[in-house]
Structures are given as structure tokens and as C-alpha cells.
LUMLO-856463 format. One record per residue: residue in three letters; y, x negated, z negated of N, C-alpha, C in turn; residue number from 1. Coordinates in steps of 0.2 Angstrom, whole numbers, plus 5000, padded with zeros to 4 digits. Example, Ala and Ser with C-alpha at 12.3 -4.5 7.8 and 13.67 -1.06 7.14 Angstrom:
<recs>
residuo|nv|nu|nw|cav|cau|caw|cv|cu|cw|num
ALA|4972|4934|4961|4978|4938|4961|4984|4934|4961|1
SER|4989|4936|4965|4995|4932|4964|5000|4936|4961|2
</recs>
This chain:
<recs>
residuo|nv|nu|nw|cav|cau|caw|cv|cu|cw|num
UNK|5686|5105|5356|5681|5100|5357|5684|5094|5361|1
UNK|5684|5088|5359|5687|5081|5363|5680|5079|5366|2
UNK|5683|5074|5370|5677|5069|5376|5671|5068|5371|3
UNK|5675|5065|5366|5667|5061|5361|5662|5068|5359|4
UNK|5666|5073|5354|5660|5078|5354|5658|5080|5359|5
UNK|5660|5082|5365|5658|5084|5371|5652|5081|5374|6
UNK|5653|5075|5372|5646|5068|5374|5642|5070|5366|7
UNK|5643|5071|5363|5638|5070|5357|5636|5075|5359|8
UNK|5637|5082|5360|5634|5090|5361|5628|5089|5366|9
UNK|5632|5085|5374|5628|5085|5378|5621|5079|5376|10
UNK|5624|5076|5372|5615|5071|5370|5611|5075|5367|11
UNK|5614|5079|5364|5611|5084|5358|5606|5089|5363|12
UNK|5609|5092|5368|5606|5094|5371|5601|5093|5376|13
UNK|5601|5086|5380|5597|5080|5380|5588|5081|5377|14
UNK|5592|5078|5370|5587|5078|5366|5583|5082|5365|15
UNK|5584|5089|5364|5582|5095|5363|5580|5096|5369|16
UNK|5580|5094|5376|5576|5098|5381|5570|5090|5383|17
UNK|5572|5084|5379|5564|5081|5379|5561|5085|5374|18
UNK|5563|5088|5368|5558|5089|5361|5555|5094|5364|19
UNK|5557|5098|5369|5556|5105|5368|5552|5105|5376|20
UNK|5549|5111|5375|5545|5110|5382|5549|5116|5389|21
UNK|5551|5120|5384|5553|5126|5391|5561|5127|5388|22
UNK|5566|5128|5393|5572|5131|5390|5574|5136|5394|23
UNK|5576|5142|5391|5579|5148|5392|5587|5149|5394|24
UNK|5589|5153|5397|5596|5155|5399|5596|5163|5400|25
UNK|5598|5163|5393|5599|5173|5390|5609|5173|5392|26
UNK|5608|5178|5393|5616|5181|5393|5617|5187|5387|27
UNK|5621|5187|5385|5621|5193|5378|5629|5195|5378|28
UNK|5629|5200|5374|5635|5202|5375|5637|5209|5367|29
UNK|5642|5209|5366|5643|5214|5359|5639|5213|5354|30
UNK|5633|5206|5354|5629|5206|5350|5632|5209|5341|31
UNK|5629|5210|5337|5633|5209|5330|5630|5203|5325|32
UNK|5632|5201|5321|5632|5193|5316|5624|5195|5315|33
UNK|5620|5201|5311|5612|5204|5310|5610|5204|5316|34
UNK|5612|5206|5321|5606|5207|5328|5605|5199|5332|35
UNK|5610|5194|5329|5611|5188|5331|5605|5184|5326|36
UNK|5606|5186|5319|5602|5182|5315|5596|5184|5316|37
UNK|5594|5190|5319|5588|5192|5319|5583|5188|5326|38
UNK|5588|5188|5330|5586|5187|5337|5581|5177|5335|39
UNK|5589|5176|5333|5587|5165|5330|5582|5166|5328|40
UNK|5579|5169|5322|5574|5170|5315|5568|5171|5321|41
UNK|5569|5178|5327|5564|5177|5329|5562|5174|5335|42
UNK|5565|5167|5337|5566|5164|5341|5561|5157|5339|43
UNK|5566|5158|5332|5565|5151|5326|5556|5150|5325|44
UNK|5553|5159|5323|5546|5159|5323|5545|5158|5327|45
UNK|5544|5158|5334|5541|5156|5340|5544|5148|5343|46
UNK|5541|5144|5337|5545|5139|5338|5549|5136|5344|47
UNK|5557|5139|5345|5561|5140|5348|5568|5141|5343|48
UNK|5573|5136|5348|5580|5134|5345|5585|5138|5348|49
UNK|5590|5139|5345|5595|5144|5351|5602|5141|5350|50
UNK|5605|5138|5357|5612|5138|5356|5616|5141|5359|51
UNK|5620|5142|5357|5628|5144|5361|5632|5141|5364|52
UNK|5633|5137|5370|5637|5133|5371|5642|5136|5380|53
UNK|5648|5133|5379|5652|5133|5385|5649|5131|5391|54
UNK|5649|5135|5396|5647|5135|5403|5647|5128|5406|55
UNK|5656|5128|5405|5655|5118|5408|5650|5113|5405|56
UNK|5650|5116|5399|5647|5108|5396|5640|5109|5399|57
UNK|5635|5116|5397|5629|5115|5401|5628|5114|5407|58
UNK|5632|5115|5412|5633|5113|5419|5631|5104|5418|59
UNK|5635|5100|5417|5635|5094|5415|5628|5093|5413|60
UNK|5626|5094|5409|5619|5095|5403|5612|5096|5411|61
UNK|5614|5101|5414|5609|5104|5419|5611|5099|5425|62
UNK|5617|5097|5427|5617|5091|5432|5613|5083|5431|63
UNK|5610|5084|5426|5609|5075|5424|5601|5079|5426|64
UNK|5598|5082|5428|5590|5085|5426|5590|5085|5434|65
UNK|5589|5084|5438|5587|5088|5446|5583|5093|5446|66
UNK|5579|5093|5443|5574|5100|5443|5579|5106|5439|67
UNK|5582|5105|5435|5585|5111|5432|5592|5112|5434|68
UNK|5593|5110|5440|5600|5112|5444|5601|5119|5445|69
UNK|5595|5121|5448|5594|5128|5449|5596|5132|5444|70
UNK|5598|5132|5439|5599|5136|5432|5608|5134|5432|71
UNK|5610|5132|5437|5618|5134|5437|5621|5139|5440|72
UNK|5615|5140|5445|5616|5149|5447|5617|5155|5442|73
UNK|5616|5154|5436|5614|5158|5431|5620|5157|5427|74
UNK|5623|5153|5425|5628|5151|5421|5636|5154|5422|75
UNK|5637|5161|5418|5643|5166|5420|5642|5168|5414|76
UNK|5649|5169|5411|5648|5175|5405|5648|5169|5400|77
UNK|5646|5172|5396|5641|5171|5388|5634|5168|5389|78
UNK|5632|5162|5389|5627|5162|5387|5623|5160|5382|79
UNK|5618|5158|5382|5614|5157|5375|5608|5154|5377|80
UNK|5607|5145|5377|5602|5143|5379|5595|5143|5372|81
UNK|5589|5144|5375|5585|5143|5370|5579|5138|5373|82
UNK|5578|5134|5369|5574|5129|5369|5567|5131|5363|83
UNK|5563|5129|5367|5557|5134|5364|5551|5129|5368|84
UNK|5544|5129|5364|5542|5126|5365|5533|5133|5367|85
UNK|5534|5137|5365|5530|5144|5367|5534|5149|5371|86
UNK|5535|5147|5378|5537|5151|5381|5534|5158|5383|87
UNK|5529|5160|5383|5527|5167|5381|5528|5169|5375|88
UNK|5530|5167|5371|5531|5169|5362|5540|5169|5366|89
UNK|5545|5167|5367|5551|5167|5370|5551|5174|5373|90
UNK|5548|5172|5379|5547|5178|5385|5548|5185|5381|91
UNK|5543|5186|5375|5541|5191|5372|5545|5193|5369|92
UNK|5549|5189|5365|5555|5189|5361|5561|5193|5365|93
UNK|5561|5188|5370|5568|5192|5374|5567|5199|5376|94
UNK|5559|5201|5379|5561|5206|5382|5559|5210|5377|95
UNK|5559|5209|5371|5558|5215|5365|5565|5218|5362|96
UNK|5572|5211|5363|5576|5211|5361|5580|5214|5366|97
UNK|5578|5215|5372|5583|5216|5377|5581|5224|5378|98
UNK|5574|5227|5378|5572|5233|5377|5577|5236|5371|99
UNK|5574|5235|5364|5578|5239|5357|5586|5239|5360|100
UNK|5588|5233|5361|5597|5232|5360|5601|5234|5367|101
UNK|5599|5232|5373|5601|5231|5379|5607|5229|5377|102
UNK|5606|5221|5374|5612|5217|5375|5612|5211|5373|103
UNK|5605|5208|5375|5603|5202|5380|5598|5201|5384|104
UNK|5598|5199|5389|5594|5198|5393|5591|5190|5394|105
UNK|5585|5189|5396|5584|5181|5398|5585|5181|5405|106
UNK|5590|5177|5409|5592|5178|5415|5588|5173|5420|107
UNK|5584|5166|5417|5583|5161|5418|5578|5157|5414|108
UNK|5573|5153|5415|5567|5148|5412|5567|5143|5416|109
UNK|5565|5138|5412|5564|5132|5417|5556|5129|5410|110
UNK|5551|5129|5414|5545|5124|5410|5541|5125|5416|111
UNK|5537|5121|5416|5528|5117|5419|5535|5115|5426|112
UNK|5541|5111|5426|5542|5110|5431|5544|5115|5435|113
UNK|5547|5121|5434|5548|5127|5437|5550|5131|5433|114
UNK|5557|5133|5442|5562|5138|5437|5558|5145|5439|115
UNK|5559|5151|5432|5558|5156|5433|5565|5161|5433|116
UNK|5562|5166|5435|5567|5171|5437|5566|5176|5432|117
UNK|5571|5183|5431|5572|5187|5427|5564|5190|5429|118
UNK|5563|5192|5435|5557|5195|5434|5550|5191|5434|119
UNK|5550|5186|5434|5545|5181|5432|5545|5180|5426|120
UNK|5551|5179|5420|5551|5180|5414|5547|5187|5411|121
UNK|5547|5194|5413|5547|5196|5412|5538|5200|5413|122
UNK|5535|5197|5418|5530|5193|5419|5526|5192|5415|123
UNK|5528|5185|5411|5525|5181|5407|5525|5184|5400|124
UNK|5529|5187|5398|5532|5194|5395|5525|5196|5391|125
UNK|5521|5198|5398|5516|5203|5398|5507|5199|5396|126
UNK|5511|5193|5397|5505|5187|5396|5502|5188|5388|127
UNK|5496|5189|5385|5495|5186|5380|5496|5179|5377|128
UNK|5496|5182|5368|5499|5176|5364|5495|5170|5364|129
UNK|5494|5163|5362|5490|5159|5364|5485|5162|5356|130
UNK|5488|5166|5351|5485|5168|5346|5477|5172|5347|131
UNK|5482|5176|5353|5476|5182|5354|5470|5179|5361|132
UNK|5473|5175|5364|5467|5170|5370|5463|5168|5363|133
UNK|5464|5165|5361|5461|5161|5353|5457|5165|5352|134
UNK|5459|5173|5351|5453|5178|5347|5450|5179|5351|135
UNK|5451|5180|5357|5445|5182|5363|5440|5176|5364|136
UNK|5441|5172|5363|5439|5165|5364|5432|5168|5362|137
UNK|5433|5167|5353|5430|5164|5345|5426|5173|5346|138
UNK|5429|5178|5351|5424|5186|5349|5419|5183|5356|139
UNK|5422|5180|5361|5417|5181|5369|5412|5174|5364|140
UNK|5412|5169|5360|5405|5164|5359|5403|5169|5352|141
UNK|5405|5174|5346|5402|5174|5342|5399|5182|5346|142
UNK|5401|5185|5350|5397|5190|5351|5388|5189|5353|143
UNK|5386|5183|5359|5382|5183|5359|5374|5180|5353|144
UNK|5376|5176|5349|5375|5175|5343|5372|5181|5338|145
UNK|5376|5188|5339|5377|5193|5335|5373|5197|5340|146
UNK|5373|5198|5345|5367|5202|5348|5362|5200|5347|147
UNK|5359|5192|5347|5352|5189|5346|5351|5192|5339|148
UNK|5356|5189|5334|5353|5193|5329|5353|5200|5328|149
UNK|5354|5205|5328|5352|5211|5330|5346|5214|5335|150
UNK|5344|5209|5339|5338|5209|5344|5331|5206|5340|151
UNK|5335|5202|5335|5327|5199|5330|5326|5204|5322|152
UNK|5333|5206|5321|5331|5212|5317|5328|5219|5319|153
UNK|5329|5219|5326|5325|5226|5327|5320|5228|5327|154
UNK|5316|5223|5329|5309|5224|5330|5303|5227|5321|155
UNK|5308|5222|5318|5307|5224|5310|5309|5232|5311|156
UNK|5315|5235|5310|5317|5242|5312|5310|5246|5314|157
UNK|5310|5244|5319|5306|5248|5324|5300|5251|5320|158
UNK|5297|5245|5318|5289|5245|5314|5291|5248|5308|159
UNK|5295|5250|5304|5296|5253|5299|5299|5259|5300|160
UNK|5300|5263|5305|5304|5267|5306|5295|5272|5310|161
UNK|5291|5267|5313|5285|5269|5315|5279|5272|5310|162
UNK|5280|5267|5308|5277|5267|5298|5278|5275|5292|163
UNK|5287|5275|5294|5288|5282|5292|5288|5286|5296|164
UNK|5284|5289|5301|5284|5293|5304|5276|5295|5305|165
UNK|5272|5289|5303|5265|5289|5303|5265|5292|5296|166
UNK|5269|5291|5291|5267|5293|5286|5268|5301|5283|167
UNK|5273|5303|5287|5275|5309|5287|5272|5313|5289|168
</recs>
């Protein structure tokens, strides 16, 4: 890679962490080309991006940021940034795929202005999906609704259930 792509990669990069709200730093290792395509796909669903890129250039990439300095610490090995805009859908990704495989880990996060740690990752992990807040939402206002209705049909119950027992 020469200077110019080296500056193209780094704007790329750039860019993708305005688009994107939270960025990850997984470490991986023996992965295979299926457990790699499977990881992206599930990464891709939780709309999240994944790159692979050289230590130095990230480094470079996280010194223009002041707040995501602290994610230099984390930069050794192989790593594998993900840019992801559902970091609980990420969280859960990683620690599903680092459970089955044990051969990647999220080492690092950076969103709402703050870096998280592997076991803060691991954490939010344990958070519900914004899918399932949603259903809990739509069941705590349709529940009380459903008992009113059940409370105006009873009384009809009642009187016919008294009816048959008078008649019997």
C-alpha cells in the first residue's frame, strides 16, 4: 500500500466512524474464509461494517479522534474493526461468536463518547435488543386495555353462569 492509498484508506475510515455510531476492536485468529463470512453477514444484519486493517494505519486513524486514543492500547495481533451502528446487536454478535468459536474476541468499543472494556462489552452483551424493549413497550400499554376488557365481560359471565346454576 503507498502514501496515497494509505490517506485514501484512512478517510475511508474517517468516514465510516462519522456514519457509523459505535466502533469495535475484535482480535481473531485461525479464523476460516465460512466463519469469517458468517461473522460479516452477522455483523452486516446488525447494521455493522467490519474491516481488517494494519495496526499502524489504525493507530493513525484513532490519533486524529482524541477521545478514541484510548483504543491504542488494544491494538496488537490481528485486528478487525467494526463499525456498527447497534452496539448491542454488535455486543451480542461478538460474544456469540467468540462463545461457539473461541477465535475472536471484542477486546474494545468506543460509542455515547466512551470507551468500553472487554468486560463492559460483555455487559451490554446481556442488554436486550431494541426489538425486544419495543415488545415490552407495546405488551406493558396493551396489557392494561386487555384487562379492562376482560373486567367488562365478566360481569356478563357472572350473571349467566348464576342463571345456569339457578336453573339446574
Amino acid at each position: 500500500m503507498n502514501k496515497a492509498e494509505k490517506q485514501q484508506y484512512i478517510e475511508n475510515l474517517d468516514q465510516m466512524s462519522k456514519d457509523y455510531s459505535a466502533v469495535f476492536v475484535a482480535s481473531f485468529s485461525k479464523m476460516s474464509v465460512k466463519e469469517m463470512i458468517e461473522f460479516r453477514t452477522e455483523i452486516r444484519n446488525n447494521d455493522g461494517v467490519t474491516k481488517v486493517s494494519k495496526n499502524n494505519i489504525v493507530k493513525i486513524f484513532v490519533n486524529k479522534d482524541e477521545e478514541k486514543k484510548g483504543l491504542i492500547d488494544f491494538l496488537s495481533n490481528q485486528k478487525l474493526l467494526i463499525f456498527t451502528n447497534n452496539p448491542v446487536g454488535t455486543a451480542k454478535v461478538c460474544k456469540k461468536f467468540e462463545k461457539d468459536l473461541k477465535k475472536l474476541s471484542a477486546e474494545a468499543a468506543f460509542f455515547d463518547n466512551q470507551l468500553y472494556s472487554k468486560e463492559d462489552i460483555a455487559k451490554v452483551a446481556t442488554l436486550p435488543s431494541l426489538d425486544e424493549i419495543r415488545g415490552k413497550i407495546v405488551g406493558l400499554i396493551n396489557a392494561p386495555a386487555s384487562k379492562l376488557v376482560r373486567l367488562l365481560q365478566r360481569p356478563d359471565q357472572d350473571i349467566i353462569s348464576i342463571l345456569q346454576n339457578k336453573k339446574d
